[in-house]
N, C-alpha and C positions, 0 to 999 in steps of 0.2 A: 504494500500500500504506500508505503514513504517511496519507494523507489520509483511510481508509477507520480504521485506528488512532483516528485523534482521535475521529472519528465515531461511531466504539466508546464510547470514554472520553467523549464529551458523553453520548450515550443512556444510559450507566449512571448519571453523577452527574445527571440528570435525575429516572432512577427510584428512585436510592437517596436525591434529595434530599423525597419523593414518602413514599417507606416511612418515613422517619426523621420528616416531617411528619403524615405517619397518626398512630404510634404515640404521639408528642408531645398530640397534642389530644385521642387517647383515652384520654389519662391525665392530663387535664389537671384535675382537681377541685378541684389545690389552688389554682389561678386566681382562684375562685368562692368568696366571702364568703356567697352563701344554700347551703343544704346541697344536696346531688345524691346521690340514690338509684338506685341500680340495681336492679331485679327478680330477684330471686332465685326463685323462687316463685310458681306462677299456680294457682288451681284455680277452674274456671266450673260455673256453673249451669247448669241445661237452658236452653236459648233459649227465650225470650217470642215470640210473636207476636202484632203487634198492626196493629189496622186503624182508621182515623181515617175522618171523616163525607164525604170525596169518594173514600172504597173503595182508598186509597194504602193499601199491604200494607209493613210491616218486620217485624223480627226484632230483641230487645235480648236482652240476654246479661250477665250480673252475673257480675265475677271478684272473687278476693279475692285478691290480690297481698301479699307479701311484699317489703320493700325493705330491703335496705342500703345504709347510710348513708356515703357514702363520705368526706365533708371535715367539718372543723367540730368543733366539741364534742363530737357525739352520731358522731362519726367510729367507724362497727364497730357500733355498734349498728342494731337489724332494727324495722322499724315495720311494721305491718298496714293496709292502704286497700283500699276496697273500690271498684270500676269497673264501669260500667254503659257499655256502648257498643252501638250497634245494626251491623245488616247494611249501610244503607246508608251510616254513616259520617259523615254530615254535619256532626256536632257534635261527636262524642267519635272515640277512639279505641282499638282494642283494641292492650293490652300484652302482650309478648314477653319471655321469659325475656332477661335481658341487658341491655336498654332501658336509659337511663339517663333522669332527670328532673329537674325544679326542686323539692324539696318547702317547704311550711312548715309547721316542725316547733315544736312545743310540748307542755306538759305538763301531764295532767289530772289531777290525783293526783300518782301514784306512776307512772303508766302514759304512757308516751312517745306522741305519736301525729303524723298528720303527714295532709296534702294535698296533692295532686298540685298546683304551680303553672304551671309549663308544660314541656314537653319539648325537653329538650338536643339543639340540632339545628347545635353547631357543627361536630363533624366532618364531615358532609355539607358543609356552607357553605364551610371551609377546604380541603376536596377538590376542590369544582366550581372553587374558586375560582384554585385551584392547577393544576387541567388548562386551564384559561383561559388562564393566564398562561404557561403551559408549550407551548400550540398556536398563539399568538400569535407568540413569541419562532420555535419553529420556521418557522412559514410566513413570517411577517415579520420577522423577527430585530428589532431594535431599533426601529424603526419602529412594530411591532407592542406593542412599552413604550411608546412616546409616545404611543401613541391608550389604552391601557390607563390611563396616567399622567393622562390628559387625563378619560378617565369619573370617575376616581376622585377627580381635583379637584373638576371640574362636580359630583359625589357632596357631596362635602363644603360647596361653597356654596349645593348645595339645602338643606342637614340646617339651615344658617348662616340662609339666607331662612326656610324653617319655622319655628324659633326665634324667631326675631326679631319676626315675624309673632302668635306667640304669646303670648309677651312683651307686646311693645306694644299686641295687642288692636285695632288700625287700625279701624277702619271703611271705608278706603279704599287696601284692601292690594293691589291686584290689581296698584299702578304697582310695587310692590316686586317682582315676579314676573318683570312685562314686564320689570323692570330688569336683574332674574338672569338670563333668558332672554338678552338683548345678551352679559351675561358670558357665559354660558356657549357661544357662539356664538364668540366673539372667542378664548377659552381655549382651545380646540377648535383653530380654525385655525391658530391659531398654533403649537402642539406639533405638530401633526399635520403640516402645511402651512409653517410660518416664514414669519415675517413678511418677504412679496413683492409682486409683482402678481397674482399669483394668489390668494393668500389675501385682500386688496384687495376683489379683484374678487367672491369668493366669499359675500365678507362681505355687500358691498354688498347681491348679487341677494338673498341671502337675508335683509335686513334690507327688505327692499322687497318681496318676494313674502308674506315674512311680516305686514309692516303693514298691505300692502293688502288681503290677503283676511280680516284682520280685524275692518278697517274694514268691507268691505262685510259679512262677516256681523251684524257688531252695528245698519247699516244695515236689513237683511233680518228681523232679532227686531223695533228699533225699528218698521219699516211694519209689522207684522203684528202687535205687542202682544205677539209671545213667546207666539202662541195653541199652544195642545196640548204645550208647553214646560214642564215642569214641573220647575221649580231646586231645589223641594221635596226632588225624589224623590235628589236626590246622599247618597251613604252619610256619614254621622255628621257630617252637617255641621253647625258650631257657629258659624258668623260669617255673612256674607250670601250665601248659597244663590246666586245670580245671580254675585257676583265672582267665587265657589272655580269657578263652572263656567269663568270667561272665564280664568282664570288658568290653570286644565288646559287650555284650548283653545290655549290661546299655547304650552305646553309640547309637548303633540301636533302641532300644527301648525309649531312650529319643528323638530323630528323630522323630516316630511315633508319640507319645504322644502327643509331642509340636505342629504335626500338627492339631491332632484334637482337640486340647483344644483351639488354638488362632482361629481357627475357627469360635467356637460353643462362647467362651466370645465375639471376637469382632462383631458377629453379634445380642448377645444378650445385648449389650452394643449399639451398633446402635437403637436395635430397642427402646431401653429405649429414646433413642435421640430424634424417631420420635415421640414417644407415652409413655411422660411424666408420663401419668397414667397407664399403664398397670402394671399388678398385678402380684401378684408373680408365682402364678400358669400357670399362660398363657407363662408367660417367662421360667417357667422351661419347659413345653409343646414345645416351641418354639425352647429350646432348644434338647429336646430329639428330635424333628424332623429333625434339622438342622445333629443330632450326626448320624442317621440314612441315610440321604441322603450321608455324607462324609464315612460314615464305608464303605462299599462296594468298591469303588476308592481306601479308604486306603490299606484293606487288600491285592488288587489286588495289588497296588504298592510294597506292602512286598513281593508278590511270585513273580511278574518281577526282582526284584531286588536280589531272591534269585536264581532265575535260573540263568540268567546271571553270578554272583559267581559260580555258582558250573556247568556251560554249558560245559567249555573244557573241565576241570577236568573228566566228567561224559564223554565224547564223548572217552578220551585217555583210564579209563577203560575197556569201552563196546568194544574199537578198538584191545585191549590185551588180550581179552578172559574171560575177570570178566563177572560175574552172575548180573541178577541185583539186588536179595537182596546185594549181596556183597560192588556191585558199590553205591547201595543210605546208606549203613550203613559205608562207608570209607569217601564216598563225600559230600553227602547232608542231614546224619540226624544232624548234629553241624545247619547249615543252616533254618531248618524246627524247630527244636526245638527254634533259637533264631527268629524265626518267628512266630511260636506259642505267645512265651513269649508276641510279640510287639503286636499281635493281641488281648491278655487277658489285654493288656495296654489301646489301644486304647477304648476296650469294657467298660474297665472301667472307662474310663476319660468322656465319655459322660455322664453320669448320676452325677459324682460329678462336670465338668464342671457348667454344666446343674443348680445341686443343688447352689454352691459356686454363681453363678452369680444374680440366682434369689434374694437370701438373700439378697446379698449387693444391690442389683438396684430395689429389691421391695418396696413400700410405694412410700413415696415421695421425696425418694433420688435421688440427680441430680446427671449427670454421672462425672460432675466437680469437686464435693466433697473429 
């Protein structure tokens, strides 16, 4: 009965910590030095229809919105903008009575006026972010802080390497990446895992499955000249088209890697747990089975995650009259190639997982050592 009690009182101050965090950020304007407008007022035009030269069909729609002005100087006062957004959405967006925005606000005359600069989308962001942290701690209790603790470092030393990257303007940034990447690898373990033989060991495989299937991919563009490879085609890229791609590929690739190595170590590290005596042989066996049942899941998860990248992209091709050699050699060979790469990663981390583990936890070594 007490224990069901507490259980009570944790679920409530969970959700009243939840309500008390909603109502906080939806009122939070006076936060924000540029002004935020909220929609008070909508009134739309008939819809346009309109048809472009390969027969693609939309629909645009012109509002005239009303906004108050919620922080700032012009704090209570109402400004007029006008919104064009289509059916399908791609670019703009239609507003709701309520909405809140970025505006920037100035004066033409006598007459106040203002433009939408981008849309207030922190209550959402502090919501998702908060059921995260909140489904973590339950299913994992603290545990599930340390892996939480551990993104949000790795979070902050990517924003660190980006900067810096920036900044400096390299020519030859890509070792500053591979270099984050080790951090962020090592940071990771360690919160999650603590510094052990397992974390050690985990480190290792995945610093090894990850360098080599590197290598051999930059081997693979090298013989082949990087034919049908086009580094061009990476979105907004402003430094050497070729590094920004090897640099995502280290970072996706280290993704992969890390999953199947903590895998195939933490279950061959358990099983040393149950079966103090099992041999080295049987645990690398154990391990190649465990690498086998995860590969298949993995590499599915690389192609879901590579479609989804490159879905619209490939949909606005096909919709403008591209071929589709054309469309998957503009869109999706960057994508397939740095998926390939992650799949020669994963292939390869199971067998030295595999090997790395057996070594250390064969004979009569405890996993506490």
């Amino acid at each position: 009965m007490q224990f069901k009690l507490k259980s009570m009182w944790h679920v409530a101050l969970i959700l009243l910590s939840g309500v008390i965090l909603y109502f906080f950020v939806s009122n939070d304007e006076f936060l924000y030095q540029q002004p935020i407008g909220k929609v008070v007022a909508v009134k739309e035009e008939k819809p346009t229809k309109t048809t472009d030269v390969y027969n693609n069909s939309d629909e645009t729609t012109r509002q005239h919105l009303t906004f108050e002005i919620l922080n700032g100087k012009y704090k209570g006062k109402t400004v007029k903008i006008s919104n064009t957004y289509s059916r399908s959405g791609g670019l703009d967006q239609k507003f709701r009575t309520g909405q809140k925005v970025f505006l920037d606000v100035y004066k033409k005359g006598n007459t106040l006026e203002a433009t939408i600069s981008d849309y207030k989308r922190d209550v959402y962001l502090v919501m998702f972010s908060w059921l995260v942290v909140v489904l973590l701690y339950l299913t994992m209790q603290f545990q599930g802080l340390r892996s939480l603790l551990s993104v949000l470092l790795n979070f902050v030393i990517f924003l660190f390497v980006v900067q810096l990257d920036v900044k400096l303007n390299l020519n030859n940034f890509f070792w500053i990446f591979a270099g984050a990447a080790i951090v962020f690898t090592a940071l990771s373990l360690v919160l999650v895992i603590g510094f052990n033989w397992q974390c050690l060991v985990t480190f290792t495989s995945i610093f090894l499955g990850t360098t080599i299937a590197l290598v051999i991919g930059c081997l693979a563009l090298y013989a082949t000249n990087s034919k049908g490879v086009h580094y061009e085609a990476l979105d907004y890229a402003t430094q050497s088209p070729q590094q920004l791609f090897l640099a995502a590929t280290v970072i996706g690739l280290l993704g992969a890697v890390m999953d199947a190595a903590t895998d195939i170590v933490s279950t061959l590290f358990e099983m040393k747990r149950s079966q103090p005596t099992i041999a080295k042989k049987q645990l690398f066996k154990s391990g190649q089975a465990v690498g086998r049942s995860i590969m298949g899941p993995l590499v599915n998860v690389l192609l879901l995650i590579f479609f989804a990248e490159t879905f619209a992209m490939s949909v606005l091709y096909f919709r403008t009259g591209n071929s589709i050699p054309y469309t998957f050699e503009w869109t999706m060979a960057l994508g397939v190639v740095q998926a390939l790469i992650s799949g020669i990663g994963i292939v390869l981390t199971i067998p030295i997982a595999s090997f790395l583990s057996a070594q250390v936890l064969g004979g009569k070594r405890h996993v506490s050592d």
